[in-house]
C-alpha positions in Angstrom: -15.3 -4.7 7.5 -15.3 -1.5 5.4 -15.1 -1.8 2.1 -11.6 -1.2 1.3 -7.8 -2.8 1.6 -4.5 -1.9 2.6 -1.6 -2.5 0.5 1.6 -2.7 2.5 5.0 -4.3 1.5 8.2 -6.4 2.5 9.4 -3.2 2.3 10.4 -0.1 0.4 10.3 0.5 -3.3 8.9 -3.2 -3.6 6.6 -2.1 -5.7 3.2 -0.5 -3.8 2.2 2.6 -5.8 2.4 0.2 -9.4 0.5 -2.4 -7.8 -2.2 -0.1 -5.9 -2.5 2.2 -9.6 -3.1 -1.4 -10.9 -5.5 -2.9 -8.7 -7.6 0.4 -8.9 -7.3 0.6 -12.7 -8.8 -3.5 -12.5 -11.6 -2.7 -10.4 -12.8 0.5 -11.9 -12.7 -1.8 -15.8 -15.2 -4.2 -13.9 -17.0 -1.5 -13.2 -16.4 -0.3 -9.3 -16.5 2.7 -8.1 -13.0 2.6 -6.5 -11.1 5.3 -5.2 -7.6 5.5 -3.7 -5.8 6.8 -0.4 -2.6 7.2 0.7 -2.3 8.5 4.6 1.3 9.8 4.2 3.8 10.6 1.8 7.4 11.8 1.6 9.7 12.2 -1.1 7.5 15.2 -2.8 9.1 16.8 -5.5 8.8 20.4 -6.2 7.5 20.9 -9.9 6.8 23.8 -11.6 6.7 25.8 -7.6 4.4 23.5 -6.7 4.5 19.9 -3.7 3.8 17.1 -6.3 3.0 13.8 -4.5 4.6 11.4 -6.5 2.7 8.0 -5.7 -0.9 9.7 -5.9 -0.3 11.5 -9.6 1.2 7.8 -10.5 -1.9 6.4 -9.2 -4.2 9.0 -10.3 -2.6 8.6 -14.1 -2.5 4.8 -14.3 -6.3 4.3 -12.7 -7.7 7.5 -14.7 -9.0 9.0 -11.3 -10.4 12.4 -11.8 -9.3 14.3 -8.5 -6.9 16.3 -7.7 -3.4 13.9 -6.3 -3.6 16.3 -3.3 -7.5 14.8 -2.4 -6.0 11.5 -2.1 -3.2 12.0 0.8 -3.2 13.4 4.5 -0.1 14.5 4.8 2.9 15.5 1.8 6.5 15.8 3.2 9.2 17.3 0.6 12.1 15.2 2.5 12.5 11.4 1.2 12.8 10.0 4.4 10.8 8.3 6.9 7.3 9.8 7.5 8.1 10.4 11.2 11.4 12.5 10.3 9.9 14.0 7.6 6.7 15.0 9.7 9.7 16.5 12.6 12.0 18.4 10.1 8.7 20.3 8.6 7.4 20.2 12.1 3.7 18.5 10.8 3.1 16.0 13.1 1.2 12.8 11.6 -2.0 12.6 13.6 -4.4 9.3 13.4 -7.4 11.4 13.8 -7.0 13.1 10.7 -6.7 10.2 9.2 -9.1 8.7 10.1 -11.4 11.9 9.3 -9.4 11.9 5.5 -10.7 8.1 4.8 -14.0 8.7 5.8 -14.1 11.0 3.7 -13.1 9.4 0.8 -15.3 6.6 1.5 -18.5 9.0 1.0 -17.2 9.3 -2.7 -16.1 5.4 -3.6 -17.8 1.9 -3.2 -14.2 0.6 -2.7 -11.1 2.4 -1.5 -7.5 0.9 -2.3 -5.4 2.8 0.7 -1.6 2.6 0.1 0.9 2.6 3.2 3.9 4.0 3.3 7.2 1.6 3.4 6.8 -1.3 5.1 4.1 -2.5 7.9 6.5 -1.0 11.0 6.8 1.9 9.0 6.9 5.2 12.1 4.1 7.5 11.9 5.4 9.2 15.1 8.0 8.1 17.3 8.4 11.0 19.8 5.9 10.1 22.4 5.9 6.8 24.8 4.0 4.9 22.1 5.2 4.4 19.3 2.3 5.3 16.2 3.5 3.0 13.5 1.8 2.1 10.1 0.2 -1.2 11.8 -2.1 1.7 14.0 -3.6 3.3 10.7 -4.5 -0.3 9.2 -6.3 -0.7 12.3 -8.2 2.2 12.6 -9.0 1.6 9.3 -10.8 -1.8 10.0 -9.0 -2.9 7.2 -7.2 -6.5 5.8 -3.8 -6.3 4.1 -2.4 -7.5 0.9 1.5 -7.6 0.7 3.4 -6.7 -1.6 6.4 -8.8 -2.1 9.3 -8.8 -4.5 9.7 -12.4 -6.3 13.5 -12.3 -6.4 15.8 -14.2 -4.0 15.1 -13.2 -0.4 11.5 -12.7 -0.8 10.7 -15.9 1.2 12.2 -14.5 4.4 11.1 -10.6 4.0 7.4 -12.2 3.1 7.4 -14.6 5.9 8.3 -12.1 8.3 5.7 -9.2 7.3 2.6 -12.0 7.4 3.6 -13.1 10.7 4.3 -9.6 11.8 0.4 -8.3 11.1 -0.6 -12.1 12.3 1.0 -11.5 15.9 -0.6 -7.5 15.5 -4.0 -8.3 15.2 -4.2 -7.7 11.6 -5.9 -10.2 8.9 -3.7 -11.0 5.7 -5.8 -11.4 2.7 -3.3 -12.3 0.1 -0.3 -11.8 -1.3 1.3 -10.2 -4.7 4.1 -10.9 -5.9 5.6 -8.2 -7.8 8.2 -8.7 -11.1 7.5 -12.1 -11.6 8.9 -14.2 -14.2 7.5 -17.6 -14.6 10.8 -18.8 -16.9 12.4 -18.6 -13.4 12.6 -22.0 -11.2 13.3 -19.9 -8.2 11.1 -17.7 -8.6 8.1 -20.5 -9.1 10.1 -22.1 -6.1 9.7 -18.7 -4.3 5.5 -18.5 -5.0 5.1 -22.1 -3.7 7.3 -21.8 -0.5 5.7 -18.6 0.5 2.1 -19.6 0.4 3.0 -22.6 1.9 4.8 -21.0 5.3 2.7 -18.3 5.3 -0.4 -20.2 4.7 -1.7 -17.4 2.5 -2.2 -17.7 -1.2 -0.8 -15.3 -3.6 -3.4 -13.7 -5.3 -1.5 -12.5 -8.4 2.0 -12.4 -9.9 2.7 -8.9 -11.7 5.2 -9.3 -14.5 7.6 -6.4 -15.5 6.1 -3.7 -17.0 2.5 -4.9 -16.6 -0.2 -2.4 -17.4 -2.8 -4.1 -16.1 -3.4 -6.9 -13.1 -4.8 -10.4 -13.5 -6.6 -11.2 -10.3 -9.6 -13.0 -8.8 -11.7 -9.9 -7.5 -13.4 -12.0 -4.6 -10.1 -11.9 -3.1 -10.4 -7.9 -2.9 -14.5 -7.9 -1.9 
């Protein structure tokens, strides 16, 4: 197992480049050498002439990484869509070889890489050739576990149930889960942390209040 771990989610804007900024930002204070990754990215903004990818510079900011936020991606897509239409309309097709190539790379400069997917686990890489290249494909090339990302609001029991058993019936080991705007004043939302790890039969490893700046969490779970 490489030393590293994927963050995916129940789904979008859940809350996976706040918790990835924070779990790198934890590990560097205890004093690891942790670096960050994110295969693919669209939604780009244009600032100042210049591709700015959003989720590494957020990352790069909270953590206090030194690089460059290009250094930290593959590929950068202006268009705030899926990465497999993005990749079409600028005609960059999202190759696993590259990275794979990228990672390995970054690995040769951290002890401990936190790599960030894109939307959910079926998030599309690619989807114009017989089989499909989905985000699940990356995680395994990677050699990497998962932690999820869930939302602690109402519906989070199904959405988390349903991603665990997703990268369960995929091949792909969940290490924990985080549960993302949690308020402990609110009896669903303890309701919500207990019925998860209980079907899922995976503990949540933290609970990230609102405006958190940094991330309370048992590192053994990560290493």
């Amino acid at each position: 197992m490489d030393k590293g771990i994927f963050i995916t989610a129940t789904g979008t804007d859940v809350g996976k480049t706040y918790v990835s900024a924070l779990l790198v930002k934890n590990l560097k204070d205890a004093g690891i050498n942790c670096g960050y990754y994110k295969p693919a990215l669209s939604g780009a903004e244009i600032i100042n002439g210049e591709l700015v990818p959003g989720d590494c510079a957020y990352v790069k900011k909270i953590a206090g990484l030194e690089e460059p936020a290009m250094n930290y991606l593959s590929y950068c897509f202006k268009p705030a869509v899926s990465p497999h239409l993005a990749s079409q309309i600028e005609n960059n097709p999202i190759k696993l070889d590259k990275i794979k190539s990228d990672f390995d790379t970054i690995k040769r400069r951290y002890d401990y890489v936190v790599v960030e997917g894109a939307g959910g686990i079926v998030c599309p890489m690619d989807l114009s050739s017989e089989r499909p290249f989905l985000t699940e494909h990356i995680i395994k090339a990677l050699g990497l576990d998962v932690v999820v990302v869930a939302p602690a609001e109402l519906g989070s029991i199904n959405s988390a149930v349903t991603t665990v058993e997703y990268a369960r019936s995929h091949g792909i080991n969940v290490r924990g889960i985080i549960l993302n705007k949690y308020d402990d004043n609110d009896y669903m939302q303890r309701d919500n942390k207990k019925q998860i790890e209980y079907l899922c039969n995976v503990p949540v490893i933290a609970s990230v209040v609102s405006g958190a700046s940094n991330l309370i969490i048992d590192k053994s779970c990560l290493l």
